[in-house]
TITORRO-875335 format. One line per 2 residues: number of its first residue (from 1); their letters; for each residue z, y, x of C-alpha. Coordinates in nm, 4 decimals. Layout:
# residues N
NUM) A) Z,Y,X; ...
//
This chain:
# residues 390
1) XX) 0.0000,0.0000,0.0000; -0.0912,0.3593,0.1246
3) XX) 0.1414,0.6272,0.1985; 0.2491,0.9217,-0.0151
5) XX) 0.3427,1.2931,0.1569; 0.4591,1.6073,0.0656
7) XX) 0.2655,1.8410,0.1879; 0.3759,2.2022,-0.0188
9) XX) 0.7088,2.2761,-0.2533; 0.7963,2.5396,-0.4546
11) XX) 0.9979,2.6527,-0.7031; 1.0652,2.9889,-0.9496
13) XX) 1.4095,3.1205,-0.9131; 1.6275,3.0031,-1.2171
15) XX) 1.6368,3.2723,-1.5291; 1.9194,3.2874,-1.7373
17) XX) 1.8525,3.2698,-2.1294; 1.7077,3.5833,-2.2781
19) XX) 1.7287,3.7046,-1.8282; 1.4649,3.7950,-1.5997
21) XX) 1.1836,3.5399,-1.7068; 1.2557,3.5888,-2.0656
23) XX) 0.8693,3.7929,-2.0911; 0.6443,3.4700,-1.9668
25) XX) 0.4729,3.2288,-2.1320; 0.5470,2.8659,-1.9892
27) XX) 0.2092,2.8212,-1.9107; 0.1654,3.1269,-1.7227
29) XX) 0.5027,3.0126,-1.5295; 0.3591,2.6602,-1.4885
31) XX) 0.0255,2.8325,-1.3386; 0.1728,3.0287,-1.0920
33) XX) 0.3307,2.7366,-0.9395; 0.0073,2.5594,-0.9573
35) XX) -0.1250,2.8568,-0.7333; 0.1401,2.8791,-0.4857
37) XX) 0.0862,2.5408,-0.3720; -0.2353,2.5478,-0.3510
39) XX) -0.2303,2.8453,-0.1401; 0.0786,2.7089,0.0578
41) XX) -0.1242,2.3970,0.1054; -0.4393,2.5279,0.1864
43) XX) -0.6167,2.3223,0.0286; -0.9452,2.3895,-0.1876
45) XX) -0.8462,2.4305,-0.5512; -1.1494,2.2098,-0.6435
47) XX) -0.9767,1.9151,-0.4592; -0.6724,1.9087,-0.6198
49) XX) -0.7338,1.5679,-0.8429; -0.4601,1.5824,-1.1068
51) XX) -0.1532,1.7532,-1.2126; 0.1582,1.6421,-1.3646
53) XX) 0.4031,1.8206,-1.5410; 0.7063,1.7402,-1.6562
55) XX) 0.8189,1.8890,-1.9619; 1.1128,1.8462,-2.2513
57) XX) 1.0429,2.0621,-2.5246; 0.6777,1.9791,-2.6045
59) XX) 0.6488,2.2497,-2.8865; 0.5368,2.5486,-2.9554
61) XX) 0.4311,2.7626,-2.6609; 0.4859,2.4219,-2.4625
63) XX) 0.2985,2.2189,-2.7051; -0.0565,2.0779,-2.6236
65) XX) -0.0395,1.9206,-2.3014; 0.1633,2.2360,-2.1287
67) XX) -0.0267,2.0580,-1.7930; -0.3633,2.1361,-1.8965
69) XX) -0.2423,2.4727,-2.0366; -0.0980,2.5806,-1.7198
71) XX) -0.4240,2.4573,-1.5287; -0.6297,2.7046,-1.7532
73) XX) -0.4096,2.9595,-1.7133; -0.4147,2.9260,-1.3164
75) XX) -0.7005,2.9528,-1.0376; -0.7738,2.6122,-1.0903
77) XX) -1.0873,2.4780,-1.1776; -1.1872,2.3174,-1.5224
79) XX) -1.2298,2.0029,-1.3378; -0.8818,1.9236,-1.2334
81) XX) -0.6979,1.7293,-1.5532; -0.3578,1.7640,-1.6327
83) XX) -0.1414,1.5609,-1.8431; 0.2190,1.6149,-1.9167
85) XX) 0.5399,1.3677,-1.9126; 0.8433,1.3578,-2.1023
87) XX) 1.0930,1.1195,-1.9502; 1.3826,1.3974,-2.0555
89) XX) 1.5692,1.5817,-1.7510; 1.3788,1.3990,-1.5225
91) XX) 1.0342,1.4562,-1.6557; 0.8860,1.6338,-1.3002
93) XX) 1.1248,1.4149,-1.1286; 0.8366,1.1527,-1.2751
95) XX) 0.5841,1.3375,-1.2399; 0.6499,1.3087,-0.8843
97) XX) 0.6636,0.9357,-0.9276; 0.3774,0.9119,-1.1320
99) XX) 0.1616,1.1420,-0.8601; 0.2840,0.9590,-0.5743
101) XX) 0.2085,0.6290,-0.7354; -0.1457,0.7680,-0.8066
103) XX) -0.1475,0.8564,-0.4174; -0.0090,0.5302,-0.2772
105) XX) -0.2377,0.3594,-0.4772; -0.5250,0.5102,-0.3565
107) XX) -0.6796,0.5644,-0.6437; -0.6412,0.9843,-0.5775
109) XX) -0.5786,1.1688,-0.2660; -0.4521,1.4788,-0.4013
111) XX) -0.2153,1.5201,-0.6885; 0.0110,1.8166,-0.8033
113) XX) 0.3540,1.7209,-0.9520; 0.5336,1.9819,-1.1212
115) XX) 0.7663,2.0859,-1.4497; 0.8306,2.3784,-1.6245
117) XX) 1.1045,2.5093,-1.8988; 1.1153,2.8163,-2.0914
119) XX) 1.4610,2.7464,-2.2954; 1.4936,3.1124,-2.3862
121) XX) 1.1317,3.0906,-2.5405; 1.1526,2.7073,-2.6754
123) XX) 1.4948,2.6478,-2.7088; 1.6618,2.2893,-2.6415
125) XX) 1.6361,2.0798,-2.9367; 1.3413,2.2674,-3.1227
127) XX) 1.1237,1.9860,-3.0896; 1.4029,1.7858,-3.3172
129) XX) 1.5113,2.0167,-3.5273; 1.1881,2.2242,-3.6145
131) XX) 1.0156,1.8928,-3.7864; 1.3403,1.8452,-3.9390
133) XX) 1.4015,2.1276,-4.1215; 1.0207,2.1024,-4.2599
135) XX) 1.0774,1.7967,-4.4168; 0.8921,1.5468,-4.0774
137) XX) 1.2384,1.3291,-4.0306; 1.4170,1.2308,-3.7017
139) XX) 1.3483,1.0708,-3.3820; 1.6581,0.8191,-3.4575
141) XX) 1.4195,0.5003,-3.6331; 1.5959,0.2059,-3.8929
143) XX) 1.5803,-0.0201,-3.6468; 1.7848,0.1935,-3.3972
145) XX) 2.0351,0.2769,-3.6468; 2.0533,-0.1043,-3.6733
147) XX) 2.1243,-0.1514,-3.3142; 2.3353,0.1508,-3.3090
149) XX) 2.4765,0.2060,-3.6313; 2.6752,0.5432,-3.6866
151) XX) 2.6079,0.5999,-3.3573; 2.4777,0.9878,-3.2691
153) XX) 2.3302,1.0071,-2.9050; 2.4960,1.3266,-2.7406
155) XX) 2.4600,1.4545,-2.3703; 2.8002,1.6412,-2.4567
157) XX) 2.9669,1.3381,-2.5519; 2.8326,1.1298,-2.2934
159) XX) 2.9223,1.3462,-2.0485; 3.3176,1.3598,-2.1956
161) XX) 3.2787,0.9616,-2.1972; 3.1701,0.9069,-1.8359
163) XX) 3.4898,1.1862,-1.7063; 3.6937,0.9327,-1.9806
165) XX) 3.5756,0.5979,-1.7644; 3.5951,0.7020,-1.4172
167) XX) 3.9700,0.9004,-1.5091; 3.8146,1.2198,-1.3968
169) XX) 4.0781,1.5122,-1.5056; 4.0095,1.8713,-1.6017
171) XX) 4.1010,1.9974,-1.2596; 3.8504,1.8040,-1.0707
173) XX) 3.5613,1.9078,-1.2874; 3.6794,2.2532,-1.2653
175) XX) 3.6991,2.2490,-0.8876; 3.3572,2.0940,-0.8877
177) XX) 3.1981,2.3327,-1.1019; 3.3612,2.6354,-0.8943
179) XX) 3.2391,2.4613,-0.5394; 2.8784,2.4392,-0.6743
181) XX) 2.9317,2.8261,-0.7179; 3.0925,2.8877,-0.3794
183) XX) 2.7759,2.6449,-0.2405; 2.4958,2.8525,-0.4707
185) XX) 2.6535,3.1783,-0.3165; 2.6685,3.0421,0.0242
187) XX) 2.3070,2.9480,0.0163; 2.1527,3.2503,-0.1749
189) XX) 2.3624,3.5385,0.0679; 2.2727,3.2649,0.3636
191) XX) 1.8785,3.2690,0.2486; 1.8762,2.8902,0.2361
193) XX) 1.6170,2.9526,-0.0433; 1.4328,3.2422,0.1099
195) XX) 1.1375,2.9387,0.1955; 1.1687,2.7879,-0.1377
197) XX) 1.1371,3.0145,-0.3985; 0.8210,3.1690,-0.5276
199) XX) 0.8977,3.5469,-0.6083; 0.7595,3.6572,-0.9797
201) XX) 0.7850,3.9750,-1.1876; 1.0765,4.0334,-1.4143
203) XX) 1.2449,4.2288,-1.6866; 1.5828,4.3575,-1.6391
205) XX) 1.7946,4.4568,-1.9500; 1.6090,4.7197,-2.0338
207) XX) 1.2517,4.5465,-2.0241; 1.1600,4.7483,-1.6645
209) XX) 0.9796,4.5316,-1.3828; 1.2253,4.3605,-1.1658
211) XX) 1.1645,4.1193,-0.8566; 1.3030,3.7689,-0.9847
213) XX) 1.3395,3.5682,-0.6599; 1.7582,3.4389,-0.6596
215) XX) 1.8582,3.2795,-0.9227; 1.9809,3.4503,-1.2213
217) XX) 2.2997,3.2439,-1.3164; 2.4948,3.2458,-1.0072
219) XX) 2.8117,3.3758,-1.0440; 2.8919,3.5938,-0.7317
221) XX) 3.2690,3.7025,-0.8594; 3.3522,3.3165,-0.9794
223) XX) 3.6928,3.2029,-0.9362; 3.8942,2.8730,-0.9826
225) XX) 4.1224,3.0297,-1.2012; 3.8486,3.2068,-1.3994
227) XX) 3.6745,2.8503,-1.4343; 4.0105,2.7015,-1.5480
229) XX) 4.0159,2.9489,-1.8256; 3.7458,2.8596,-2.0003
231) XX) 3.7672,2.6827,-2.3434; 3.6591,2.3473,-2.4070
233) XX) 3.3712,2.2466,-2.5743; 3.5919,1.9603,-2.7327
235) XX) 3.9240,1.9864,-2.8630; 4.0867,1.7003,-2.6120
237) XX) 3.7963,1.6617,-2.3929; 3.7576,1.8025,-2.0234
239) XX) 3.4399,1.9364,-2.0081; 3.3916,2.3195,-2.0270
241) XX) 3.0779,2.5433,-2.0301; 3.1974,2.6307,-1.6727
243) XX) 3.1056,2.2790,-1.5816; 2.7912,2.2153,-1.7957
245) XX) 2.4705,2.2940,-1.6300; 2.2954,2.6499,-1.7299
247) XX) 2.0248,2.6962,-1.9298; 1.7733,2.8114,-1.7795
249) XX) 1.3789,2.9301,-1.7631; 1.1961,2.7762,-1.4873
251) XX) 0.9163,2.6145,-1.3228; 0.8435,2.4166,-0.9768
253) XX) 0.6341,2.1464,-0.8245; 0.5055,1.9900,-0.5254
255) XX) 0.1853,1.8394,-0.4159; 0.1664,1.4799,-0.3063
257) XX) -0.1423,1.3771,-0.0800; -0.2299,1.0569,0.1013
259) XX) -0.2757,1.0008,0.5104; -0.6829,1.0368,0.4410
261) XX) -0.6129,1.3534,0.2761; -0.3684,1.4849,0.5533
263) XX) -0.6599,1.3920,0.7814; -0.9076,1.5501,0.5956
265) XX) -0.7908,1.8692,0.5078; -0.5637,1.9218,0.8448
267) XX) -0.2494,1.8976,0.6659; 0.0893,1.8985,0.7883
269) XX) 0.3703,1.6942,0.6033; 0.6629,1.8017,0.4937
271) XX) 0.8362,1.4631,0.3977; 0.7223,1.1129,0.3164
273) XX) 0.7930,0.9187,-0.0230; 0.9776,0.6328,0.1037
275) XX) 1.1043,0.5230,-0.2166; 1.0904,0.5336,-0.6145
277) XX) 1.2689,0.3658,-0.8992; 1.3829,0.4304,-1.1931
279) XX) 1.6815,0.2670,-1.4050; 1.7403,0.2474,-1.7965
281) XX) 2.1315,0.1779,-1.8612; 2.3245,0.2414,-2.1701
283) XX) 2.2215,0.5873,-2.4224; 2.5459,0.5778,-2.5516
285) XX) 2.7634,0.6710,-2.2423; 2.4025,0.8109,-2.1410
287) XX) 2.4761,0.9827,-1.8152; 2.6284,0.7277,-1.6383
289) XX) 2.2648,0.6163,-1.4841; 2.2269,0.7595,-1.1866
291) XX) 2.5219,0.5456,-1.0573; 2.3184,0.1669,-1.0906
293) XX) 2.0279,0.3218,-1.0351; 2.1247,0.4905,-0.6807
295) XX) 2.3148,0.1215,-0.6066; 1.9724,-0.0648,-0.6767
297) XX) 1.7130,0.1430,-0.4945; 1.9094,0.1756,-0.2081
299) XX) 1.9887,-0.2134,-0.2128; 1.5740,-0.2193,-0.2844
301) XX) 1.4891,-0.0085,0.0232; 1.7402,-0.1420,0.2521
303) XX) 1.9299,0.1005,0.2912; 2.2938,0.2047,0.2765
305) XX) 2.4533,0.5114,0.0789; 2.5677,0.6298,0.4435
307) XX) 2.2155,0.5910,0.5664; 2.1151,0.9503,0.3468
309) XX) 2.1973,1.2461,0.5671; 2.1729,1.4992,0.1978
311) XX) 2.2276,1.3774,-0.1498; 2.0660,1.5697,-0.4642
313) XX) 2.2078,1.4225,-0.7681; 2.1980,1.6897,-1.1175
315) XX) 2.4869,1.8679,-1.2055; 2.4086,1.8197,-1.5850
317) XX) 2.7800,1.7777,-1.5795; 3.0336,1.7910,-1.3264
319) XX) 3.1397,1.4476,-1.4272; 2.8064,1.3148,-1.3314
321) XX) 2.7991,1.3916,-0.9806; 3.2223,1.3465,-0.9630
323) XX) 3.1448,0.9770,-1.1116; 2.8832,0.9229,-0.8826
325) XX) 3.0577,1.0137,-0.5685; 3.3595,0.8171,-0.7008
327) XX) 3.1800,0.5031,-0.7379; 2.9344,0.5313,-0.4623
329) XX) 3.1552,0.5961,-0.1934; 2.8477,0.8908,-0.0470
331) XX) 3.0413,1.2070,0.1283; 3.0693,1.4645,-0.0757
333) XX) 2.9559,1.6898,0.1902; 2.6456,1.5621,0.2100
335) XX) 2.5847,1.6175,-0.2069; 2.4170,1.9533,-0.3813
337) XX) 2.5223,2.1320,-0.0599; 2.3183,2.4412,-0.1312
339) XX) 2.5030,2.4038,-0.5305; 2.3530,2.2508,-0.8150
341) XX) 2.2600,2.2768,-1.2047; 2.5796,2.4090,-1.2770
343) XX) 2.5343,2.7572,-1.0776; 2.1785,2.7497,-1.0159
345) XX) 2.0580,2.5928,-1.3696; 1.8704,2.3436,-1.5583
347) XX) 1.4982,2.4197,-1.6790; 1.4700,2.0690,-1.7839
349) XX) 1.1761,1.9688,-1.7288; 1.1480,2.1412,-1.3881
351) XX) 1.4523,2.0025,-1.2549; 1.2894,1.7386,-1.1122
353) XX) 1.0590,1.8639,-0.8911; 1.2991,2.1904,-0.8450
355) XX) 1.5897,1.9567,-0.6710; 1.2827,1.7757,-0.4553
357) XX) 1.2350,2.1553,-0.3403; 1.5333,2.2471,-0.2625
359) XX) 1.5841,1.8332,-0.0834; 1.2904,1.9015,0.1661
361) XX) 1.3795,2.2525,0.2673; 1.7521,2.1687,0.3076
363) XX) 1.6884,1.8505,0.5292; 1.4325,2.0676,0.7450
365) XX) 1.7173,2.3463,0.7682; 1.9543,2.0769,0.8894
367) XX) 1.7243,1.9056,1.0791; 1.8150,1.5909,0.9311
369) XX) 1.5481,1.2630,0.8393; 1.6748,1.1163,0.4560
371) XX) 1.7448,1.2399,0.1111; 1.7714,1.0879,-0.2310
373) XX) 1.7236,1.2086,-0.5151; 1.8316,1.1088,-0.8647
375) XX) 1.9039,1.2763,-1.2460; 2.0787,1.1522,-1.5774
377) XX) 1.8225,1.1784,-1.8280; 1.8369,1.1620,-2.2127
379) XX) 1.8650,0.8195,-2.4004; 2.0288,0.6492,-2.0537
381) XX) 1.7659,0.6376,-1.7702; 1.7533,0.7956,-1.4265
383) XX) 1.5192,0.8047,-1.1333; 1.5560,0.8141,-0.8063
385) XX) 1.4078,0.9142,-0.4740; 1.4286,0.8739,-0.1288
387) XX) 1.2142,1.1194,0.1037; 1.1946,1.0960,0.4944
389) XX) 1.1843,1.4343,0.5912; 0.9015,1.5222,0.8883
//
């Protein structure tokens, strides 16, 4: 089987809800992505072969194959497809899989894998509840009920379940949540993402032009005992809005190429795909995922959780990446270590490709060879990654 490379990353800056990206159309945000790596690559837009883009809320201004969209709306040409993937939070994570795949197979030589997520603009859930209200029913079929009977699937509850079944208290989520801060502070004032991020126009309050190129939801003036303070979403529970991930407008991507390609158009990788999985577990507890699936791809690449040098797993909630560290032994220095989700934001869809990003640059920065990847993801799945920096 061929080899798969990263050759060009990118990313928007993350935009809080009604912030700085609140004026563009997702397909506009997708499209400038597109162009950036194309121009960071240097390679002919007429070569590019596919793109993939991951995507949650498939409706309304992201309805329509939003891949195909944000190819027309970029530089492009007619002749490169686009199709568009919905495997939840880790829809661009899989459009990296699925473009890499595509690569390794060698049945394409250049594919862009991206995501984008305009929740200000298509809120979370509107692609449930809009047909619902008009009268088109729920996602939720007979036979599921029958399988899960009285059973409602719920991030918010899985992610109060999984702090439940690893004993995870109030305190540590809290001191999570605030170190992803301090890290997202460190990183942004350290210009960690300076490489990165892909500077666009913005509005500020008052609908002037802005530069958006940090992201939006960082708190610079956090503190632990400001975190502490926050309510509960759940009378009982332990998880806060302090330690949920932001919402957040977004896009990113990266484009995969094979060794002919590198040859061919003088490329220089960034990283090589040494590994990609993907897990289904139980959509009740949901989020728990990542954990199995990080235990069987490294057990299928031979590797050990001390053989990673850096760690990306999504902050969707702090007890995600608390669990996961619990049970997987990894140092916690070695996880989110420029922040996560939970100070920097979660556009969904582009969270995928977003964390790849922000994986590459921070294993170049530290000079270091191995990273994996991996994301809870609605109804109980997760992928994961492992990249070989170079």
């Amino acid at each position: 089987m061929g080899e798969a490379y990263i050759v060009a990353a990118t990313r928007t800056a993350g935009g809080r809800k009604g912030g700085r990206v609140r004026g563009w159309h997702p397909a506009d945000l997708g499209a400038v992505v597109l162009n950036e790596l194309v121009d960071r690559s240097g390679v002919a837009p007429d070569a590019v072969e596919d793109v993939v883009m991951g995507c949650v809320m498939q409706v309304g201004e992201q309805s329509t194959n939003i891949a195909r969209n944000a190819v027309l709306a970029s530089k492009l040409p007619e002749s490169v497809p686009g199709t568009s993937v919905d495997r939840q939070c880790g829809s661009s994570q899989q459009a990296l899989h699925f473009a890499a795949q595509a690569v390794m197979s060698g049945t394409q030589d250049i594919v862009i894998a991206s995501g984008v997520e305009s929740m200000t603009r298509v809120p979370m859930g509107l692609s449930v509840s809009l047909p619902f209200k008009e009268g088109f029913g729920h996602p939720k079929s007979p036979r599921q009920e029958e399988r899960y009977p009285n059973i409602q699937f719920s991030q918010f509850m899985g992610a109060e379940m999984v702090a439940e079944k690893y004993g995870l208290t109030k305190d540590q989520l809290d001191e999570y949540g605030y170190l992803s801060h301090q890290r997202a502070i460190a990183a942004t004032q350290g210009g960690a993402f300076k490489d990165e991020i892909l500077a666009i126009d913005g509005l500020d309050a008052e609908g002037n032009s802005v530069r958006h190129d940090s992201d939006e939801g960082i708190r610079f003036d956090v503190s632990l005992d400001g975190m502490k303070g926050v309510k509960l979403l759940r009378e009982g529970g332990r998880i806060t809005a302090a330690t949920s991930s932001q919402i957040c407008d977004g896009a990113s991507g990266v484009m995969i190429v094979s060794e002919k390609a590198l040859k061919e158009h003088n490329l220089t990788p960034m990283a090589r795909i040494h590994h990609l999985s993907l897990l289904g577990h139980d959509p009740v507890i949901m989020l728990e995922a990542p954990i199995p699936a990080t235990e069987r791809a490294l057990k299928k690449a031979g590797m050990s959780i001390d053989d990673i040098d850096l760690f990306e797993v999504n902050e969707a909630f702090a007890s995600v990446p608390v669990a996961w560290l619990q049970k997987t032994g990894a140092n916690p220095d070695k996880l989110n270590v420029n922040g996560g989700a939970i100070a920097l934001g979660h556009p969904l869809g582009a969270s995928g490709t977003k964390l790849m990003t922000t994986l590459v640059y921070a294993l170049k920065a530290r000079g270091k060879k191995w990273g994996l990847q991996t994301m809870c993801e609605g109804g109980g799945m997760a992928n994961v990654t492992i990249v070989e920096a170079l």
